[in-house]
N, C-alpha and C positions, 0 to 999 in steps of 0.2 A: 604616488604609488609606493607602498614599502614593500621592502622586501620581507617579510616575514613581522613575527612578534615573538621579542623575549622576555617571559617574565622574571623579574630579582625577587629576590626575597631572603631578607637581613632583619635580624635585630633590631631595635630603635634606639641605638647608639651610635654614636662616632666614627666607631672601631668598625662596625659591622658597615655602618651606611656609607663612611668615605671611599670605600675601595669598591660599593656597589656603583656609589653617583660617578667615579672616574671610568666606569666600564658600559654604564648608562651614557654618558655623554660619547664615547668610543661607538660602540651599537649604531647610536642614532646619527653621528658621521657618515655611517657606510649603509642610512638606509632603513634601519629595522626599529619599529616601532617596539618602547619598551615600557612596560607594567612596573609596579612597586608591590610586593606584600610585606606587613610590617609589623610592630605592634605599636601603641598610642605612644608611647615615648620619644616617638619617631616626629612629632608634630611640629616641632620647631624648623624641622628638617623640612618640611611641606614645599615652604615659599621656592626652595632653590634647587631641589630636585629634580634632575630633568628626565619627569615621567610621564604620560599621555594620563596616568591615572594612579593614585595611591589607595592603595587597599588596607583594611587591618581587620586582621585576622587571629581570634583568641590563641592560646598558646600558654603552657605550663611547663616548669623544668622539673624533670623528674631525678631521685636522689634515694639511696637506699638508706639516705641517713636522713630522710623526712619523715612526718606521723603518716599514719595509716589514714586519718582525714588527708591533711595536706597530697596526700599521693593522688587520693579518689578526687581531690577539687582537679590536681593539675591534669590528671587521664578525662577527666569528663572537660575540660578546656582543652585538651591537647583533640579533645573526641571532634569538639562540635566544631574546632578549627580544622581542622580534616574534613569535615562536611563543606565547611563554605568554601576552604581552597577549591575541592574537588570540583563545584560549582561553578568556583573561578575560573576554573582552567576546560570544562566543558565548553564555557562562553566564551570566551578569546581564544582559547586553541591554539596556543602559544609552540612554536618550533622547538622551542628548547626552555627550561626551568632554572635560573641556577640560584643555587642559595652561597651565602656569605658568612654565616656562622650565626649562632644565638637561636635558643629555642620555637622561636615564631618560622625558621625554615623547616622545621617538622614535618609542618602539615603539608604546606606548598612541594615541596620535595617527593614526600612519600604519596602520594596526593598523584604527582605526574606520572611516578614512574605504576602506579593501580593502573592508569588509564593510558599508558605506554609511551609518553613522552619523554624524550630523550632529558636527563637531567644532570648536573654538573654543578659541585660543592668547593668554593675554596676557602684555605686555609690561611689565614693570614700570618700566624703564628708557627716558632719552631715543633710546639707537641698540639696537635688538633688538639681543640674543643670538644666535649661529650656531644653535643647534639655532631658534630661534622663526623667523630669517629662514629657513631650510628650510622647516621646517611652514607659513609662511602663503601658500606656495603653493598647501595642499592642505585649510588651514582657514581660519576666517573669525578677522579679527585685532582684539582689544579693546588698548586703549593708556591707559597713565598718563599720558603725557606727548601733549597735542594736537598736534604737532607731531615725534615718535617718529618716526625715520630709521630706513633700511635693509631695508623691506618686499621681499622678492620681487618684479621687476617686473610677473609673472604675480598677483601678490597680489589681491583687491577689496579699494578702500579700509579704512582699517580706522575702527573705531568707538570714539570716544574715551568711557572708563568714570572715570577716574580710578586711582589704586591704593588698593585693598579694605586695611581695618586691621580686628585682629582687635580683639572684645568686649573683651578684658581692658586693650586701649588707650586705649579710650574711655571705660570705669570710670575709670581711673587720671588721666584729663584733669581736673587743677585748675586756680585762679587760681597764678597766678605771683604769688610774694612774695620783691621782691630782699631779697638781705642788710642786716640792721644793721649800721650800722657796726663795731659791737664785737661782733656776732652770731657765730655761726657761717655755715663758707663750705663749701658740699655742692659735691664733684663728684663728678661718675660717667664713668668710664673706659671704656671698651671697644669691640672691632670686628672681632669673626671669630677664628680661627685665624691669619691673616695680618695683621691688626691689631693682634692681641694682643701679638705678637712685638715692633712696632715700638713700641709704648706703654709695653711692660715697660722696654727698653732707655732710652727719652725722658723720662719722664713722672716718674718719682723721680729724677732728677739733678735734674730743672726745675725740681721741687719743692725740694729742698734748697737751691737757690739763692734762695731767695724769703726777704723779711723775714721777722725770728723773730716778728713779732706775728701776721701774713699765716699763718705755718704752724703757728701756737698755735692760731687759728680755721678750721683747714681740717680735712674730714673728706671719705676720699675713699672712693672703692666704688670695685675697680679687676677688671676681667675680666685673668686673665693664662693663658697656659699651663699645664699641671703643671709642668712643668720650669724656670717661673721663679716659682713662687709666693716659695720660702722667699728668694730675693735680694730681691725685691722688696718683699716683706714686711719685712724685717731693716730694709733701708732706710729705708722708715716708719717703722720704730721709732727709729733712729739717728736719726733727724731730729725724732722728736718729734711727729709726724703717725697722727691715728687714720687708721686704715685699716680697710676687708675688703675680700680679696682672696680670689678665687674662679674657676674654669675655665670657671664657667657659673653666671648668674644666672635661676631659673626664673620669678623676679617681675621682669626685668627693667622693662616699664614700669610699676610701683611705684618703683621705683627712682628711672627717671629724672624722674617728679615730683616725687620727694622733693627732685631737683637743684637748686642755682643755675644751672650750668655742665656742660655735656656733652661729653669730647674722643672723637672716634670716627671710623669710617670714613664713606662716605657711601653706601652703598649704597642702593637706593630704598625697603626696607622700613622704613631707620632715620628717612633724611627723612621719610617719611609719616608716620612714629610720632613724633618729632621735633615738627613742625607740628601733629598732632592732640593732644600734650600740650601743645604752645606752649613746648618748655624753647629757650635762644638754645644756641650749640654752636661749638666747632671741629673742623671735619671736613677730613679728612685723608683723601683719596680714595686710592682702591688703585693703585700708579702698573702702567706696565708692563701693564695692560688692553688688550684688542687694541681694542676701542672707545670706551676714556675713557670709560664710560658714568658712573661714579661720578665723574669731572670737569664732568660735567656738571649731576648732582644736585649736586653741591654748589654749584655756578656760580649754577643758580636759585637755592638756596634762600640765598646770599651776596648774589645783589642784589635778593631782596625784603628783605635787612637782618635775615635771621632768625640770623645768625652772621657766622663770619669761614673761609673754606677755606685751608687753607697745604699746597703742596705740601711731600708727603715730603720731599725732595731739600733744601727748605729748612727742615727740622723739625730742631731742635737742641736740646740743654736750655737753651742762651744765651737763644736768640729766644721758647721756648713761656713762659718764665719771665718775662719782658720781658710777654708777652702777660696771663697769666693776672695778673699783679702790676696793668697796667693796668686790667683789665676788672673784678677782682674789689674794686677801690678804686672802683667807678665803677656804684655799683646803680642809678642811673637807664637806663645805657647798659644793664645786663642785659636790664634790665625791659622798655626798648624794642627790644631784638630779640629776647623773649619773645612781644611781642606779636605783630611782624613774621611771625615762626614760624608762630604761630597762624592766619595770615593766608591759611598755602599749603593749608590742612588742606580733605581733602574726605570732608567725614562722608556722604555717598550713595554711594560710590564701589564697595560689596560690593553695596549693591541696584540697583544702575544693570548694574554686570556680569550679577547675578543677572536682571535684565530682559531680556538681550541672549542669555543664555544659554535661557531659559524661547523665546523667540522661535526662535533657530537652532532651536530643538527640536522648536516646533509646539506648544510648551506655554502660548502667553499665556494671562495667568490675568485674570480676571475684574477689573477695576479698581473694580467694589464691594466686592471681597472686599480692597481693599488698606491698610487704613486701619493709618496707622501704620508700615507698611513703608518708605517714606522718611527 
């Protein structure tokens, strides 16, 4: 017998879907059967998603610096995804709606609240999203960051949850142990589609510029492209460097505890995963963001000392090489902004949402019945 049903609805990315799947598995802890709406890009995410059902539902992002076609494709995709959520949510009759950012929560979102279901938008990031700053007009707004810019003026305050990290992050959170000096030196590479590109290009010149003892004990896990695995790959071998390289890592945070050193984007699903494993990091924010929101994440998590951020624009294989040669002769330094790391991590952060969500809904639960949920 569950208690209710709640439907998610994210993006079909990482960013949107990890912070849906750690609130999805919270949910269905205490009870409440929970839905997925998504878009196709979402599909690799299928297998391990823990949803009673996954949906995909069209979706277009709108932009006043798109053609006048492009506007009318994405409003007639944003139209007919609005017909089918509306559908969707007729038929399961969901308690409560909440979205997680990216334009496929449009429909699901606006959708609920036409048909008067209580609905709830979080932000993962320091400056919302365009589609979340739309919706918290029309829903009630959860925030990772206490202080999260760009609400609708029309918005109610929003209510600050932390960013939810999924179970397999928090398995994977061990003690940090810097390198030996003659040890081996673990890093692990990666950062999207769009990160991948700039890492491929950066990241094995750097390397080959690095003393021969420095790339004798180096062993790297590096996310690349399809299209740039076997250059990238060659290169580690030319150089003398174990490597695996791969388009997609499904153990990623295994991975990155396995780390010394983590080079990646900043995105807010990687910081929160980042701080809940405690690894220290170079993050290398997405430039060219219409809200800097990844300049941001990394800015925090730079001046509680959990890393070091370097603008793209200054990302070279001269300077990352200079970098990594410094840091990685230097295991006390790791260690202390392992710990630093560890510092920003908010382990309530999927049951604190899951509280706020149970609420919008009318669903508080009995706080005898809560024991261990924190």
């Amino acid at each position: 017998m569950t208690r209710g049903t709640i439907l998610l609805a994210a993006g079909g990315t990482g960013g949107h879907l990890f912070p849906a799947e750690a609130v999805a598995h919270e949910l269905g802890k205490r009870g409440f059967a929970v839905e997925l709406v998504t878009d196709p890009r979402a599909e690799p995410f299928r297998a391990t998603f823990p949803a009673r059902a996954m949906h995909v539902v069209s979706s277009g992002s709108l932009s006043m610096r798109m053609s006048p076609a492009a506007l009318v494709s994405s409003a007639v995709k944003l139209g007919s995804g609005f017909v089918r959520a509306a559908r969707l949510i007729r038929r399961i009759k969901p308690d409560a709606v909440v979205g997680f950012g990216g334009y496929p929560t449009l429909p699901p979102v606006l959708a609920a609240r036409m048909l008067g279901r209580p609905a709830v938008v979080h932000e993962a990031n320091a400056v919302l999203g365009r589609a979340n700053k739309l919706l918290s007009r029309y829903a009630r707004v959860a925030v990772a960051f206490p202080n999260a810019r760009g609400l609708s003026p029309k918005a109610e305050p929003p209510v600050h949850t932390g960013m939810p990290v999924r179970p397999s992050v928090f398995a994977a959170a061990t003690d940090y142990h810097a390198p030996d000096p003659d040890g081996p030196v673990r890093l692990v590479v990666f950062g999207g589609s769009q990160g991948a590109r700039v890492f491929s290009d950066i990241v094995p010149p750097a390397v080959e510029q690095l003393p021969a003892d420095l790339r004798k004990r180096l062993s790297i896990v590096q996310q690349c492209r399809p299209e740039d695995l076997d250059e990238v790959r060659g290169r580690y071998q030319a150089a003398g460097v174990e490597a695996e390289i791969a388009p997609f890592f499904k153990d990623l945070p295994e991975r990155i505890s396995a780390a010394h050193l983590v080079v990646s984007r900043s995105g807010a699903s990687t910081v929160a995963e980042l701080a809940t494993i405690g690894r220290p990091a170079f993050l290398v924010p997405l430039p060219h963001a219409l809200d800097q929101d990844q300049r941001a994440n990394a800015t925090a998590f730079q001046e509680a000392g959990g890393g070091w951020m370097v603008d793209q624009a200054d990302l070279t294989p001269e300077s990352l090489a200079r970098e990594l040669e410094a840091v990685c002769s230097d295991p006390a330094r790791l260690a202390s902004a392992a710990g630093a790391a560890r510092s920003l991590a908010q382990p309530d952060a999927s049951a604190r949402l899951a509280d706020f969500v149970e609420e919008i809904a009318g669903l508080s639960r009995d706080p005898s019945q809560d024991q261990g949920h924190h």
